[in-house]
C-alpha positions as CSV (number, residue, x, y, z in Angstrom):
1,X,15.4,23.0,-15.7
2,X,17.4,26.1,-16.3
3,X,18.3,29.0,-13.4
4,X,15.3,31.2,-13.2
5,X,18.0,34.2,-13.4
6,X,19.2,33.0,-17.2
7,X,15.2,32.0,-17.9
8,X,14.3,35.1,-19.7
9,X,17.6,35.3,-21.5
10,X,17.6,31.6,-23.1
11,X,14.2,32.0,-24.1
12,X,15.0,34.9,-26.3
13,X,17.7,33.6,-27.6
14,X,15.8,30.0,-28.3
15,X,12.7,32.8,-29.4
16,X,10.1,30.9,-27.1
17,X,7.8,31.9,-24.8
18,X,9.1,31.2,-20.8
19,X,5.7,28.8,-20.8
20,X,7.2,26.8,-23.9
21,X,10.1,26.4,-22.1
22,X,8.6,25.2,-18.9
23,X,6.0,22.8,-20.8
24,X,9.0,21.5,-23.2
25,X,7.4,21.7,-26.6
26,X,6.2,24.3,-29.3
27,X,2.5,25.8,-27.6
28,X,-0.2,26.5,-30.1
29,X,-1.9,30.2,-30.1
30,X,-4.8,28.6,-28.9
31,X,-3.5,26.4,-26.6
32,X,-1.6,28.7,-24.8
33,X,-3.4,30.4,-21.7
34,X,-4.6,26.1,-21.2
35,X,-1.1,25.2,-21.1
36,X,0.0,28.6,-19.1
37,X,-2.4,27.4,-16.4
38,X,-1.7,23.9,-16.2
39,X,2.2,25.0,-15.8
40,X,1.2,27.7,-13.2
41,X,-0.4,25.2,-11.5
42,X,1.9,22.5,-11.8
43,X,4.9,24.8,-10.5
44,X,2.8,25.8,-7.0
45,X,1.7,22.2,-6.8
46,X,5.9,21.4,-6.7
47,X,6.5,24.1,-4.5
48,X,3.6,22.8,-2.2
49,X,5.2,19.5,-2.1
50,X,8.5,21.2,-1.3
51,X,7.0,23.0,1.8
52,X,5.5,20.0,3.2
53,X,8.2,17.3,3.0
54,X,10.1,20.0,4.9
55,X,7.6,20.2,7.3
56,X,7.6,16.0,7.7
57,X,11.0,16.0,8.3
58,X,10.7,19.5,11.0
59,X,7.8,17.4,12.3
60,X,9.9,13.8,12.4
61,X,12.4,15.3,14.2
62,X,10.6,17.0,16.8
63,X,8.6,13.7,17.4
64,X,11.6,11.6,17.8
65,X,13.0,14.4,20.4
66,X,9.9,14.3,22.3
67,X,9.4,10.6,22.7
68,X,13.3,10.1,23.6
69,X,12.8,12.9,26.2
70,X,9.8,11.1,27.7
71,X,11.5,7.7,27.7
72,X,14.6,8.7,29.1
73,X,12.8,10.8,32.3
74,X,11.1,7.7,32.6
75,X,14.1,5.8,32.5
76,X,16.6,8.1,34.8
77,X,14.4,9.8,37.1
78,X,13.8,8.8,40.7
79,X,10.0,9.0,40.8
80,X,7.5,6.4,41.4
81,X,7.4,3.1,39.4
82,X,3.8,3.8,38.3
83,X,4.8,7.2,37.0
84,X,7.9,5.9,35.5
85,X,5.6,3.1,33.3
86,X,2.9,6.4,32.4
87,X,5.7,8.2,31.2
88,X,7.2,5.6,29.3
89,X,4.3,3.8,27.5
90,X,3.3,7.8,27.0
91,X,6.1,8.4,24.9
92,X,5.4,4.4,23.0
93,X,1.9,5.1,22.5
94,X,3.1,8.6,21.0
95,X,4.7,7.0,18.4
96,X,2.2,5.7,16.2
97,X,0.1,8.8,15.5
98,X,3.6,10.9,14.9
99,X,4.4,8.1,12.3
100,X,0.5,7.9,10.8
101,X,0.7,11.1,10.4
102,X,4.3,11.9,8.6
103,X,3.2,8.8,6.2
104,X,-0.2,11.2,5.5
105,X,2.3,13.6,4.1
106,X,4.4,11.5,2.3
107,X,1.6,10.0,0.3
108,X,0.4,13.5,-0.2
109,X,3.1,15.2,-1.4
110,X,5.1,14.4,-5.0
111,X,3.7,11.6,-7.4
112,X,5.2,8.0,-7.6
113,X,6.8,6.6,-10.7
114,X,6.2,2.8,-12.2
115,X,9.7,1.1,-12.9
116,X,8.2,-0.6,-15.7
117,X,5.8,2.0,-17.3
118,X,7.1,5.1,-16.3
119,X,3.2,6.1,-14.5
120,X,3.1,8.7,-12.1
121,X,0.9,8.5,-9.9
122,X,-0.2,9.6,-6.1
123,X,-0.6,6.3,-4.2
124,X,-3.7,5.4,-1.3
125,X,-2.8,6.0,2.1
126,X,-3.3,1.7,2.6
127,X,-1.1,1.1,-0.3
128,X,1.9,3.3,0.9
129,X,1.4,1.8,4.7
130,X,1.5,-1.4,3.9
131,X,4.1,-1.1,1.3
132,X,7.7,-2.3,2.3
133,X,9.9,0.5,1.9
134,X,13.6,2.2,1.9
135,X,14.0,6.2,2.4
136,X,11.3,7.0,-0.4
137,X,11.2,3.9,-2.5
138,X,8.5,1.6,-2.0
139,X,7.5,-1.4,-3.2
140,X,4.1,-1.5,-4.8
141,X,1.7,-2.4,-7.6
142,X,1.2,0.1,-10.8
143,X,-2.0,1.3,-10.9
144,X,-1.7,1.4,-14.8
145,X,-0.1,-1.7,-16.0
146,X,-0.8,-3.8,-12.6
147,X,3.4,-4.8,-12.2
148,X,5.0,-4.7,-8.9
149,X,7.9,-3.3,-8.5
150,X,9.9,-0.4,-6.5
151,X,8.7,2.7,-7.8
152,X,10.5,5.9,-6.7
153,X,9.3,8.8,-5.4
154,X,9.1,12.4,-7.3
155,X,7.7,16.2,-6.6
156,X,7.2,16.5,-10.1
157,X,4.0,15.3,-12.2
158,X,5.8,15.6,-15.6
159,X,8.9,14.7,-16.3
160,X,10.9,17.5,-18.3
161,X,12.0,17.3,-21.6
């Protein structure tokens, strides 16, 4: 995708349309406000993404803070042993709804692609828990042509031409 700032410039030159551009191929007359819309939408759906995978990883690391926090007052502070355990099993127990819900935004957000096929697609929430996974790789099955394999992940629905 070209700088937005030399956009306007290219497409005069190429004499297309900004939309062409952005969609990758010739538009029709009559297809054009369709395929105006789908790109408009498309683009804020991407910037959407963008917003919240930010937000997971604001969110990650003010979960891991807290619970360290919690754990180590419960570790070095002089206080009772029953407040000690509350404190620490507090801070264990914390853990699984911070990491339910920062795997709710990471199915949410961006598409996943098939190795094989080249499907994207935006995965269940059971299929991306239970699927064994590195940074945002995972391995599952293709909804499409039913192979397993590691598909990656990717903010955008369409790849660009």
């Amino acid at each position: 995708m070209p700088d937005s700032s030399i956009m306007i410039n290219l497409c005069n030159c190429l004499d297309i349309t900004v939309n062409e551009l952005l969609a990758g191929e010739k538009i029709e007359k009559e297809k054009y406000n369709e395929k105006y819309e789908e790109n408009l939408l498309s683009i804020e759906k991407e910037d959407l993404d963008r917003r919240l995978l930010i937000s997971e990883i604001i969110f990650g690391i003010f979960g891991i803070f807290t619970i360290i926090t919690l754990i180590m007052l419960g570790a070095l502070l002089e206080i009772e042993m029953w407040l000690r355990l509350v404190l620490i099993f507090g801070a264990v127990i914390l853990i699984v709804p911070f990491a339910l819900f920062l795997l709710w935004i990471e199915q949410k957000t961006g598409y996943y692609i098939c190795p094989h096929c080249g499907y994207r697609y935006v995965p269940t929430y059971k299929s991306v828990l239970m699927a064994p996974h590195y940074f945002t790789t995972r391995l599952m099955k293709c909804p499409k042509c039913g192979k397993k394999g590691w598909h990656k992940k990717s903010i955008k629905k369409m790849k660009r031409k």
